[in-house]
Every structure is written in structure tokens, then in C-alpha cells.
N, CA, C and O of each residue as an XYZ file, in Angstrom:
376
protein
N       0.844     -1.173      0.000
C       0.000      0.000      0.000
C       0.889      1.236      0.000
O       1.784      1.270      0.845
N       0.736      2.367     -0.939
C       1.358      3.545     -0.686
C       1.012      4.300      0.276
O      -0.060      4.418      0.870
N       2.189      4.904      0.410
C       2.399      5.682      1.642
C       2.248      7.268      1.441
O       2.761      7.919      0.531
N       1.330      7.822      2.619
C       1.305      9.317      2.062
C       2.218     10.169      2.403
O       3.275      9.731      2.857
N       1.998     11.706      2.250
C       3.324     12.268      1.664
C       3.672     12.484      3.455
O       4.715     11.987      3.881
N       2.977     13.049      4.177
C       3.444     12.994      5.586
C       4.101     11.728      6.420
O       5.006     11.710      7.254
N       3.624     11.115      6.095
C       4.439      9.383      6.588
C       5.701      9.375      5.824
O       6.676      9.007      6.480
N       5.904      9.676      4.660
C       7.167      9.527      3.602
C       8.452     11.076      4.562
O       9.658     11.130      4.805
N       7.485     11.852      4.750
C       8.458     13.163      5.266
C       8.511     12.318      6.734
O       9.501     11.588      6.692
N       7.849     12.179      7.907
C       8.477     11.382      8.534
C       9.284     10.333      9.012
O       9.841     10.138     10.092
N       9.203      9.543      7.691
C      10.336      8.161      7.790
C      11.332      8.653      7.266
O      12.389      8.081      7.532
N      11.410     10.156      6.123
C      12.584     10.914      5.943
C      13.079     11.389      7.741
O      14.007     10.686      8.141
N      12.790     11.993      8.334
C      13.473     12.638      9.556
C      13.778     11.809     10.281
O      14.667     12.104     11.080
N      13.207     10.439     10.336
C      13.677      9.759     11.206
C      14.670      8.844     10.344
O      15.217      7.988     11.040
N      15.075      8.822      8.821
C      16.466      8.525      8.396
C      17.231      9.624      8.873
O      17.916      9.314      9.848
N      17.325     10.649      8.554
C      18.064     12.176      9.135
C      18.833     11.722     10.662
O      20.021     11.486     10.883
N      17.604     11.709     11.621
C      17.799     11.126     13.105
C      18.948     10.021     13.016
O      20.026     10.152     13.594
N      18.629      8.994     12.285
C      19.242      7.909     12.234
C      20.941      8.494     11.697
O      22.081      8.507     12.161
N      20.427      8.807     10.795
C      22.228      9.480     10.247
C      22.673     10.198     11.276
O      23.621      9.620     11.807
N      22.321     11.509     11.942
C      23.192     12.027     12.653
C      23.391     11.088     13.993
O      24.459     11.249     14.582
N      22.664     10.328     14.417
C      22.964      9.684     15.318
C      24.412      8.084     15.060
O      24.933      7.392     15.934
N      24.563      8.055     13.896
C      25.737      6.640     13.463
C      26.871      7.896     12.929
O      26.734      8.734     12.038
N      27.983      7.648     13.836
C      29.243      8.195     13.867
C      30.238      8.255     12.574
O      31.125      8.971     12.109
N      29.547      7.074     12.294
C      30.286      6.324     10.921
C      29.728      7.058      9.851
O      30.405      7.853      9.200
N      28.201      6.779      9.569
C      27.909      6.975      8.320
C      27.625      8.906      8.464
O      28.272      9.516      7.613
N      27.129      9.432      9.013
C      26.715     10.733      9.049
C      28.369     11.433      8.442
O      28.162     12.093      7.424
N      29.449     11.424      8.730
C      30.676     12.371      7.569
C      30.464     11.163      6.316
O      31.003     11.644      5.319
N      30.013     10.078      6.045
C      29.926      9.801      4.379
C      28.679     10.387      3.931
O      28.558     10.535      2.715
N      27.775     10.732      4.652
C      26.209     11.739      3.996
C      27.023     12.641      3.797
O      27.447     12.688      2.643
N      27.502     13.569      4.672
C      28.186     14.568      4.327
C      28.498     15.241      3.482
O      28.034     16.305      3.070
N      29.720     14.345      3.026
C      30.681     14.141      2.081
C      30.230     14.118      1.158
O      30.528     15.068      0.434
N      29.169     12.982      0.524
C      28.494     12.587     -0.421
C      27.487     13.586     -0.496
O      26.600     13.204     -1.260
N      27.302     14.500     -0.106
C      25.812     15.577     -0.400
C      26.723     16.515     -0.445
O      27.203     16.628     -1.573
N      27.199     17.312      0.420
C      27.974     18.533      0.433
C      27.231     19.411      1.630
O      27.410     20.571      2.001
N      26.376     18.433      2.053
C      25.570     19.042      3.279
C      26.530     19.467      4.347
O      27.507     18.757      4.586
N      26.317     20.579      5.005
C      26.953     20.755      6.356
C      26.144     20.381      7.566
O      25.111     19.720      7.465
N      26.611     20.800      8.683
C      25.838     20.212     10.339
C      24.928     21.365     10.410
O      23.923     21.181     11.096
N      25.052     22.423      9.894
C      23.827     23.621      9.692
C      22.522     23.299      8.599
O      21.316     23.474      8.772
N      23.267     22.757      7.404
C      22.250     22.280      6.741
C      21.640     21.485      7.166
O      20.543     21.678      6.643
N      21.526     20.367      8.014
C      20.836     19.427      8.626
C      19.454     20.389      9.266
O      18.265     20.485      8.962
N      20.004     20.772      9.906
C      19.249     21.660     10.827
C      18.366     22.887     10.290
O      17.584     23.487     11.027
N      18.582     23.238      8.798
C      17.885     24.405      8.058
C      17.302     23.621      7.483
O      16.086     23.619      7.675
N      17.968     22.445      6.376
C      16.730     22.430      5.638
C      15.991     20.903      5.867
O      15.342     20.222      5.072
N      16.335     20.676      7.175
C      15.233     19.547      7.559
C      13.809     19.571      7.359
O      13.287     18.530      7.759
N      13.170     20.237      6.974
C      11.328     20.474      6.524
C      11.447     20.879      4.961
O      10.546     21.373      4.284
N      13.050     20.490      4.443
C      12.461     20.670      2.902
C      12.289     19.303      2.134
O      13.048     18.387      2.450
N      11.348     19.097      1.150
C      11.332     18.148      0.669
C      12.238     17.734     -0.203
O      12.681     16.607      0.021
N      12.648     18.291     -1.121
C      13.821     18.078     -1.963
C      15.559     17.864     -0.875
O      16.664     17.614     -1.356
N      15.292     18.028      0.320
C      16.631     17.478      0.937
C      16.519     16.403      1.995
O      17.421     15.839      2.614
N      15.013     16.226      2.071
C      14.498     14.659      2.587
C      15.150     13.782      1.634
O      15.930     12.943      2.082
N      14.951     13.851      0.415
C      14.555     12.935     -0.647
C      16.317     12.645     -1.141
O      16.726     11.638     -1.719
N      17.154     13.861     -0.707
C      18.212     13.545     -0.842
C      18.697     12.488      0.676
O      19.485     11.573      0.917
N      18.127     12.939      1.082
C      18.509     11.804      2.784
C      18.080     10.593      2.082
O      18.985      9.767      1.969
N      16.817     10.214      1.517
C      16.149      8.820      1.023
C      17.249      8.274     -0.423
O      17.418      7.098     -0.747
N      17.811      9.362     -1.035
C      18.336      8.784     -2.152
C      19.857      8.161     -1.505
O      20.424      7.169     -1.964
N      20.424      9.100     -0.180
C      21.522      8.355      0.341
C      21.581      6.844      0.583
O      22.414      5.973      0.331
N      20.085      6.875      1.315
C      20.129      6.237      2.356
C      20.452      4.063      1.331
O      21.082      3.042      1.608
N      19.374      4.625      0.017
C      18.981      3.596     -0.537
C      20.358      3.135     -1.414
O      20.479      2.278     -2.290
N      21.148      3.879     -0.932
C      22.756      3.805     -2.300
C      22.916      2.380     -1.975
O      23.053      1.597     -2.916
N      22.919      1.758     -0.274
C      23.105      0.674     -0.149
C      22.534      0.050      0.744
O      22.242      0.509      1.848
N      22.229     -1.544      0.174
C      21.058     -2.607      1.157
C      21.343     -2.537      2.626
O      20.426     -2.722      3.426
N      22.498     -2.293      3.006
C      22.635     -2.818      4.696
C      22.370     -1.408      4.972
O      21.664     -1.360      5.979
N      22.597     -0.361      4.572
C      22.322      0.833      5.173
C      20.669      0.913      5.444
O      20.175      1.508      6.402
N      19.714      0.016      4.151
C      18.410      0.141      4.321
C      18.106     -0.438      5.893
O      17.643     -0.001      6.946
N      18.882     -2.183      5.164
C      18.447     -2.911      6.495
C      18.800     -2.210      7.697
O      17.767     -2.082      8.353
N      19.635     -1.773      8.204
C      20.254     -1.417      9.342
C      19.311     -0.564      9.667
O      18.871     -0.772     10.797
N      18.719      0.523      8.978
C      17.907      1.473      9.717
C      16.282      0.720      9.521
O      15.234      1.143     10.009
N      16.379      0.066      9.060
C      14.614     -0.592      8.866
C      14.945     -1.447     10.211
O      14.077     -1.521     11.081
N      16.055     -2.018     10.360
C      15.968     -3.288     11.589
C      15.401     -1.981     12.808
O      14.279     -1.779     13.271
N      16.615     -1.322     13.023
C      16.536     -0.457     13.930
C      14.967      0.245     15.129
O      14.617      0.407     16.298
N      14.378      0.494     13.107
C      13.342      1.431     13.731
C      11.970      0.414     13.300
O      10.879      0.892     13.612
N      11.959     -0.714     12.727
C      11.188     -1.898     12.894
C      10.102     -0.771     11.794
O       9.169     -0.051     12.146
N      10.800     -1.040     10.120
C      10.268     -0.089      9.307
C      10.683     -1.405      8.479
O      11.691     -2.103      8.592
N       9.558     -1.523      7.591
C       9.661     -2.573      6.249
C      10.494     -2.200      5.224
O      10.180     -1.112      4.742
N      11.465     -2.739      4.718
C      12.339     -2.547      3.949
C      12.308     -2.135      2.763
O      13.276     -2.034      2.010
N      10.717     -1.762      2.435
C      10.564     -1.246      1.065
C      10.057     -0.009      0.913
O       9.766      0.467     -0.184
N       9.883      0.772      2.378
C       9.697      1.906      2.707
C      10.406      2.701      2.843
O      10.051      3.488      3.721
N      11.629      3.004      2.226
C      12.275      4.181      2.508
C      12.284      4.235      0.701
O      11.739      5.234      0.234
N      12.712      3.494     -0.040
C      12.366      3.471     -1.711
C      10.829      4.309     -1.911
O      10.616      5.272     -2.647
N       9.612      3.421     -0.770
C       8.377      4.378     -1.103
C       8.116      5.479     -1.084
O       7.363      6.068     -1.860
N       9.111      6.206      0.417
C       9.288      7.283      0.698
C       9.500      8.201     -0.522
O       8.888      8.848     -1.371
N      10.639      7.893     -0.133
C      11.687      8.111     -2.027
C      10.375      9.112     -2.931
O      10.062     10.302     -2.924
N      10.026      8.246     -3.436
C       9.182      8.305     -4.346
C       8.082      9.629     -4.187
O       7.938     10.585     -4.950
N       7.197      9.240     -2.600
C       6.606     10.021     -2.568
C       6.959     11.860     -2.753
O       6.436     12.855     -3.255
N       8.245     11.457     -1.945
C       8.377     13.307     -1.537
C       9.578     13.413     -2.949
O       9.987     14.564     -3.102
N      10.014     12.638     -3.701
C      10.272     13.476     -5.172
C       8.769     13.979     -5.891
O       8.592     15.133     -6.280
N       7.944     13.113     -5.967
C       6.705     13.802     -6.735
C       7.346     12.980     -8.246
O       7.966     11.950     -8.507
N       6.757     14.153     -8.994
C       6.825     14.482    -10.296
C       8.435     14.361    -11.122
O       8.708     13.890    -12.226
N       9.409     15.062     -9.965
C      10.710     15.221    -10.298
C      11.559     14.054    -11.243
O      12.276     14.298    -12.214
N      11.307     12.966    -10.760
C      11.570     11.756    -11.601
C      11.543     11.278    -12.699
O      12.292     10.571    -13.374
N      10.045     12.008    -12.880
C       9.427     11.897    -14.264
C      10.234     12.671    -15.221
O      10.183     13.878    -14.986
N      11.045     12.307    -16.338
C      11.299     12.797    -17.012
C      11.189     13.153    -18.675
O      11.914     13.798    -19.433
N       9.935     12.416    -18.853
C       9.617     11.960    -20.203
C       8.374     12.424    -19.933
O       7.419     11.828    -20.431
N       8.161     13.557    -19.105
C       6.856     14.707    -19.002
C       7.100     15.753    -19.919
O       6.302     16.684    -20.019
């Protein structure tokens, strides 16, 4: 069943949560976005930098599993997420 866009922005913040909280992976988001520790914190309520948290997150399976085990989230929900809070953006043959 799809997921709506508020459930998708929440399982985004609570990947966010999850990243700044793992020592390890939060400087490879970093790195890999160009995000700073301010940006976390500014543009956490935007959708287009959720969706970059969801596109991190999905780069790789254990990173899914690890935060789906964690927060006892089905493993095909952060891809749904994904989806929801890009919208349209994806579409490119619009």
C-alpha cells in the first residue's frame, strides 16, 4: 500500500535522526551531499533534501536494512518514501 506524503516526510526525519545519530555513516552523507551540520538543521522540513537523505540512504542494502531493523520499518519503505516526496521530479519523459 502507498504511503502518504506525511508518513514519507516522517520516515525521511527519522532517516536524518538515524544518520546524525551513526558516527560512521553521518561524515559519508556529508561528504556525499555537500551538506553541512547547519544544513541538517535548516533544511530539515524541505522536501527536496528529505529525498536527498532517502536517495543516500537507498545507495546501499545494509544501510536500508540497518535502519529498517533499527526502527522496525519494512524494507521497502524508505524506496516508497523516495518516491513520494520526489513527486513528479523523476518523471522525465513529461
Amino acid at each position: 500500500m502507498p504511503i502518504s506524503a506525511d508518513s514519507a516526510e516522517t520516515l525521511a526525519l527519522n532517516v536524518l535522526r538515524w544518520l546524525v545519530e551513526n558516527d560512521e555513516l553521518l561524515p559519508v552523507f556529508l561528504g556525499a551531499t555537500g551538506a553541512s551540520a547547519q544544513d541538517l538543521r535548516d533544511r530539515a522540513g524541505e522536501a527536496e533534501f528529505l529525498t536527498s537523505v532517502l536517495d543516500f540512504l537507498v545507495l546501499d542494502d545494509s544501510w536500508v536494512i540497518a535502519f529498517c531493523d533499527a526502527n522496525s520499518v519494512p524494507y521497502e519503505q524508505p524506496g516508497q518514501a523516495r518516491a513520494v516526496l520526489a513527486g513528479n521530479a523523476d518523471m522525465h519523459w513529461i
